[in-house]
KEDREN-716637 format. One record per residue (C-alpha): z, y, x; residue in one letter; residue number from 1. Coordinates in Angstrom, 3 decimals. Example, Ala and Ser with C-alpha at 12.3 -4.5 7.8 and 13.67 -1.06 7.14 Angstrom:
<atoms>
+----------+----------+----------+------+-----+
|        z |        y |        x | code | pos |
+----------+----------+----------+------+-----+
|    7.800 |   -4.500 |   12.300 |    a |   1 |
|    7.140 |   -1.060 |   13.670 |    s |   2 |
+----------+----------+----------+------+-----+
</atoms>
This chain:
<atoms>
+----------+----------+----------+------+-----+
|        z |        y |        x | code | pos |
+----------+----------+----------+------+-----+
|    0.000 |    0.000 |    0.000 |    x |   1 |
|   -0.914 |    3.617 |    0.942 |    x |   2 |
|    2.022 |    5.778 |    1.639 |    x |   3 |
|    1.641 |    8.975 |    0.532 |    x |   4 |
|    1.742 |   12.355 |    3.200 |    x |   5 |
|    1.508 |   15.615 |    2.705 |    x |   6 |
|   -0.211 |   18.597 |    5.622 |    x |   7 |
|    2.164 |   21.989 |    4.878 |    x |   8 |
|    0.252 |   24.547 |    6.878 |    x |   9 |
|    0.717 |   28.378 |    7.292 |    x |  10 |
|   -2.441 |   30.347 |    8.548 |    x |  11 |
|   -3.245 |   33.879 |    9.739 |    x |  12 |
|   -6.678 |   34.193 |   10.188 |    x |  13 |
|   -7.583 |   30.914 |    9.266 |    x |  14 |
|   -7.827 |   28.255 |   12.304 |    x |  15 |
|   -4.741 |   26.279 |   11.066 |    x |  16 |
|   -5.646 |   26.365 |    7.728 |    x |  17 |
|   -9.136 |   24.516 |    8.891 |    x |  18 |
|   -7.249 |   21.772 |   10.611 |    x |  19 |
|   -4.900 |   21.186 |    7.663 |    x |  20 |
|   -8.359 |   20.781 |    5.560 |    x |  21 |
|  -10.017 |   18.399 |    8.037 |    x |  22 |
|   -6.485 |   16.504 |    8.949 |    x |  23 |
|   -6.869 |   16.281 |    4.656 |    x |  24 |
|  -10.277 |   14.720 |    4.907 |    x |  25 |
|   -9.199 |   11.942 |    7.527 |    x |  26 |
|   -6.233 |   11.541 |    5.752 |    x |  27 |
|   -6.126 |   11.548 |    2.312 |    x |  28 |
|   -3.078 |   13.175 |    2.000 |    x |  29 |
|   -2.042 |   16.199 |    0.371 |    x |  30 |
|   -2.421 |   19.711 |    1.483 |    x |  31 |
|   -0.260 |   22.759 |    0.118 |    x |  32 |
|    0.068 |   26.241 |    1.712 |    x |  33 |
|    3.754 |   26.544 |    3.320 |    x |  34 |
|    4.282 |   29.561 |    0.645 |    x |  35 |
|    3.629 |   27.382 |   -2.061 |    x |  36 |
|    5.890 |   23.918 |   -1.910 |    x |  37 |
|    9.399 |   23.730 |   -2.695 |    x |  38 |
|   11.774 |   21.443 |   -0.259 |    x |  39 |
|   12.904 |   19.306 |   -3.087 |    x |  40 |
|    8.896 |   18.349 |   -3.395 |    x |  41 |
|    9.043 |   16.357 |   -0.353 |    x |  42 |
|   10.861 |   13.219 |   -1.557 |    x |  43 |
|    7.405 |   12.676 |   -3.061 |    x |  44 |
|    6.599 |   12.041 |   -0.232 |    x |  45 |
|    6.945 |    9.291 |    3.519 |    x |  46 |
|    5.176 |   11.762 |    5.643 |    x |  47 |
|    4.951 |   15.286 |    6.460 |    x |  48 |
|    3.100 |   17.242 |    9.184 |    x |  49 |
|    3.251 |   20.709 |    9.437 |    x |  50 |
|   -0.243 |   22.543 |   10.768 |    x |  51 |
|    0.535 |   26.210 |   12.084 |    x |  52 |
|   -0.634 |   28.890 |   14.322 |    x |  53 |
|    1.361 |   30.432 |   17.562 |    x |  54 |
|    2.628 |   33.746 |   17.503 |    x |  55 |
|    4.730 |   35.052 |   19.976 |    x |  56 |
|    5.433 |   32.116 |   21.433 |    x |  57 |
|    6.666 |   30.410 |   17.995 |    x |  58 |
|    5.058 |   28.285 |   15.651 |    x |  59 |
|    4.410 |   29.505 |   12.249 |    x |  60 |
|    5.907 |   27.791 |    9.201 |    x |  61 |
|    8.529 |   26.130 |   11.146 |    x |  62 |
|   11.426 |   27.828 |    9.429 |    x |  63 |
|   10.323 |   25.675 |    6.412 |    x |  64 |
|   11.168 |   22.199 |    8.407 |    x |  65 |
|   14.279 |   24.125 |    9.653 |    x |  66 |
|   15.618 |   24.636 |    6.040 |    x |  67 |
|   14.473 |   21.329 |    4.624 |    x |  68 |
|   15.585 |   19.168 |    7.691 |    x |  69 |
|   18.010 |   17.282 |    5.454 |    x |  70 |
|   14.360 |   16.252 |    3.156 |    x |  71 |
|   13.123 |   15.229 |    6.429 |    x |  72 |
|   15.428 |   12.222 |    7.453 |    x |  73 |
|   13.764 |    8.933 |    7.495 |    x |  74 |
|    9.560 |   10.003 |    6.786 |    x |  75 |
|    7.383 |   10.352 |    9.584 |    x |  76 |
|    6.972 |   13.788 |   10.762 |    x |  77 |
|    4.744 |   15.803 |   13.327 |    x |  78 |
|    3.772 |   19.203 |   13.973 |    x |  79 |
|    0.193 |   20.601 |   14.288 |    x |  80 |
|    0.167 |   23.764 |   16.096 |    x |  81 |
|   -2.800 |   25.882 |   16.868 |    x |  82 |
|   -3.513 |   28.476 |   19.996 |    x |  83 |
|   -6.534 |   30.580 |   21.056 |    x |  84 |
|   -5.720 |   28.918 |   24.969 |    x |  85 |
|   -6.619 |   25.720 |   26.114 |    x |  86 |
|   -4.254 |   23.331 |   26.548 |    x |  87 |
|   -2.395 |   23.166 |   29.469 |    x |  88 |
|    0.587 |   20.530 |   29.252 |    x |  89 |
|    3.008 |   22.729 |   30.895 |    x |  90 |
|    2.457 |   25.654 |   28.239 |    x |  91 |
|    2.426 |   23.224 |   25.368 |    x |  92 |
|    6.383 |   21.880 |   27.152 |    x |  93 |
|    7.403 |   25.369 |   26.875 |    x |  94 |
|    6.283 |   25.461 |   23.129 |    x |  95 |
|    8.068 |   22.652 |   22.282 |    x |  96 |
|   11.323 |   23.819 |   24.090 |    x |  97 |
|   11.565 |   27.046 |   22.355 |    x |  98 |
|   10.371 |   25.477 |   18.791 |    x |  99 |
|   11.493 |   22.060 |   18.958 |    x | 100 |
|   15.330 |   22.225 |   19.262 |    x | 101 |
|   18.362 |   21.075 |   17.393 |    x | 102 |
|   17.844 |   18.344 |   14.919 |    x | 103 |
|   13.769 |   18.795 |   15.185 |    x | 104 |
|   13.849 |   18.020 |   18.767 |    x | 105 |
|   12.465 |   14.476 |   18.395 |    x | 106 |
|    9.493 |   16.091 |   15.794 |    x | 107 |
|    6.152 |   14.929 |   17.946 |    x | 108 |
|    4.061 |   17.537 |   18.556 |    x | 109 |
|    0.375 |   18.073 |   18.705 |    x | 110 |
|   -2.033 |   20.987 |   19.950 |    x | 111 |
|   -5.151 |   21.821 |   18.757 |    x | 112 |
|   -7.480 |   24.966 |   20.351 |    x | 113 |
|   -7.774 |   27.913 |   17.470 |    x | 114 |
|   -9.671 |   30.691 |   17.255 |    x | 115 |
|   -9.505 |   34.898 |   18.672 |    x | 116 |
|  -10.131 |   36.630 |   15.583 |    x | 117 |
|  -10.267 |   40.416 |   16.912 |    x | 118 |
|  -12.408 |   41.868 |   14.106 |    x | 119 |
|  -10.175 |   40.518 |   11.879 |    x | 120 |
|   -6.633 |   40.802 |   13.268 |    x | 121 |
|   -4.110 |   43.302 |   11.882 |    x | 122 |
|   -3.615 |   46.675 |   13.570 |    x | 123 |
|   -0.579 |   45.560 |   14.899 |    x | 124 |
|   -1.780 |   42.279 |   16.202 |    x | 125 |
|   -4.513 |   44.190 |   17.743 |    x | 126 |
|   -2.052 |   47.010 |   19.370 |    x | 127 |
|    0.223 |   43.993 |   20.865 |    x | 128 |
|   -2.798 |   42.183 |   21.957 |    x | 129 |
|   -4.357 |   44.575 |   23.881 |    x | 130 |
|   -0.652 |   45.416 |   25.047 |    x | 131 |
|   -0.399 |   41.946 |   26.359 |    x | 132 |
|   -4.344 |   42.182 |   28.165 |    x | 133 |
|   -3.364 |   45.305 |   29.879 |    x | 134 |
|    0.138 |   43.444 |   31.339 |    x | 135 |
|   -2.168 |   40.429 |   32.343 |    x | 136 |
|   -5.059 |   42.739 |   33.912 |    x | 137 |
|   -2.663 |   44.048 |   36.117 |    x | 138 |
|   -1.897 |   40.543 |   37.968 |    x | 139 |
|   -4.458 |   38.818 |   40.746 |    x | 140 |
|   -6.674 |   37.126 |   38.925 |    x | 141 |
|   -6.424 |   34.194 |   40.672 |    x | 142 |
|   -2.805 |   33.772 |   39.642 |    x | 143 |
|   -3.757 |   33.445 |   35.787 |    x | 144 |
|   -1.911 |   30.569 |   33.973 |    x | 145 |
|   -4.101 |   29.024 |   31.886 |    x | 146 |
|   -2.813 |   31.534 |   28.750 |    x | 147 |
|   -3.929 |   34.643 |   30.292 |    x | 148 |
|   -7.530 |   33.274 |   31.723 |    x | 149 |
|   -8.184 |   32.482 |   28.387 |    x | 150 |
|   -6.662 |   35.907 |   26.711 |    x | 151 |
|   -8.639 |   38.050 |   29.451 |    x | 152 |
|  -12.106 |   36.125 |   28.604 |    x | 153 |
|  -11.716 |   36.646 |   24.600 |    x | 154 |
|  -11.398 |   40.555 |   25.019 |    x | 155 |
|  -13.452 |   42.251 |   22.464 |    x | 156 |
|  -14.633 |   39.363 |   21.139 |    x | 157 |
|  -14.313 |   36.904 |   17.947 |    x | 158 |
|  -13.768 |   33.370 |   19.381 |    x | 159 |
|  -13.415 |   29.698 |   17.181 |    x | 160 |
|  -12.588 |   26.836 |   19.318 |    x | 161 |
|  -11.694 |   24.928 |   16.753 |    x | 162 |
|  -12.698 |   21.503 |   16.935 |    x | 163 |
|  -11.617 |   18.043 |   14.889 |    x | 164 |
|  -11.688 |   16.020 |   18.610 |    x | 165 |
|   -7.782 |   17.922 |   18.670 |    x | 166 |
|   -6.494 |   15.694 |   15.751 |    x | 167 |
|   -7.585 |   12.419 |   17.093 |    x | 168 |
|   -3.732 |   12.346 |   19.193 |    x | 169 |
|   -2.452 |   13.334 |   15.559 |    x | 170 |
|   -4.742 |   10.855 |   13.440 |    x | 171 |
|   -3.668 |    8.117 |   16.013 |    x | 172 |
|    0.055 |    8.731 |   15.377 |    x | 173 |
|   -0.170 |    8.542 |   12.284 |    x | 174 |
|   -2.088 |    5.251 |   11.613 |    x | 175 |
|    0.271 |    3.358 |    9.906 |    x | 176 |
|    0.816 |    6.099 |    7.469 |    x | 177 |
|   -2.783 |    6.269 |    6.484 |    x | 178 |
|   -3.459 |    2.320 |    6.662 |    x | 179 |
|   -6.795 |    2.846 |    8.048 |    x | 180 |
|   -8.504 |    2.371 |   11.164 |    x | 181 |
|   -9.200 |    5.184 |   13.406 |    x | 182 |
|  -12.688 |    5.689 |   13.242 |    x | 183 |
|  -13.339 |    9.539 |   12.778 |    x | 184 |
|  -13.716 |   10.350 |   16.515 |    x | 185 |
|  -16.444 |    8.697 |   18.849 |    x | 186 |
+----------+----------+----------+------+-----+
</atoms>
């Protein structure tokens, strides 16, 4: 028998949102915008994976598996997040330490590449980015952690790196929750 998961995501400008839709279309589960479920909703369901973008170093919608961590015991539960930089292991350790902690420290976490969105970002997202590029600019290029190479080469520019190949670590985790084989990725 199928168990039945659900994919909460919260989305800015729209690169989580399109990996909640395709992790959807792999997985037959359910897909709600974070805004939009209530904690008690998730004893309908065995899993739960949460899809959301970085900002500032934290991963949005988190706060909702923070509140509900008591619905959370006992199903199978990961975390999508999505960044404009590649990924770079030792970034994605520093993620996880400053997101993952307390009683969601054993959550597994996944990484999928997003998208630079400059035409479409706020004015404040804008201000701080540009903040940020002119902090980086100032450092020897050659020292760039992976984060800033990536930050300096999207200036100006609308970027989408999405790609489904990112949810293949995800879709293989969750196998047994699905009751399929994996054959979405080459």
């Amino acid at each position: 028998m199928m168990k039945k998961g659900i994919i909460i995501y919260q989305s800015k400008y729209g690169a989580a949102k399109k990996y909640a839709q395709w992790l959807q279309e792999m997985t037959g589960f359910d897909r709600a915008e974070k805004s939009k479920v209530q904690g008690n909703e998730l004893s309908r369901y065995d899993t739960v994976v949460l899809c959301g973008g970085i900002y500032a170093s934290g991963i949005a919608g988190l706060s909702f598996f923070k509140k509900h961590i008591g619905m959370l015991k006992n199903k199978k539960t990961a975390v999508f997040c999505v960044g404009a930089s590649p990924c770079d292991e030792n970034a994605l350790k520093q993620v996880r330490e400053h997101n993952l902690t307390g009683e969601l420290k054993e959550i597994p976490l996944f990484y999928g590449r997003g998208a630079w969105m400059e035409s479409r970002m706020t004015f404040v997202d804008r201000t701080l980015c540009k903040m940020l590029q002119k902090s980086v600019a100032k450092k020897d290029p050659n020292t760039y952690e992976c984060w800033m190479k990536a930050l300096m080469e999207a200036i100006g520019q609308d970027c989408d790196w999405t790609d489904k190949k990112y949810l293949a670590p995800l879709v293989d985790y969750l196998q047994d929750s699905i009751g399929m084989e994996r054959h979405f990725f080459p």
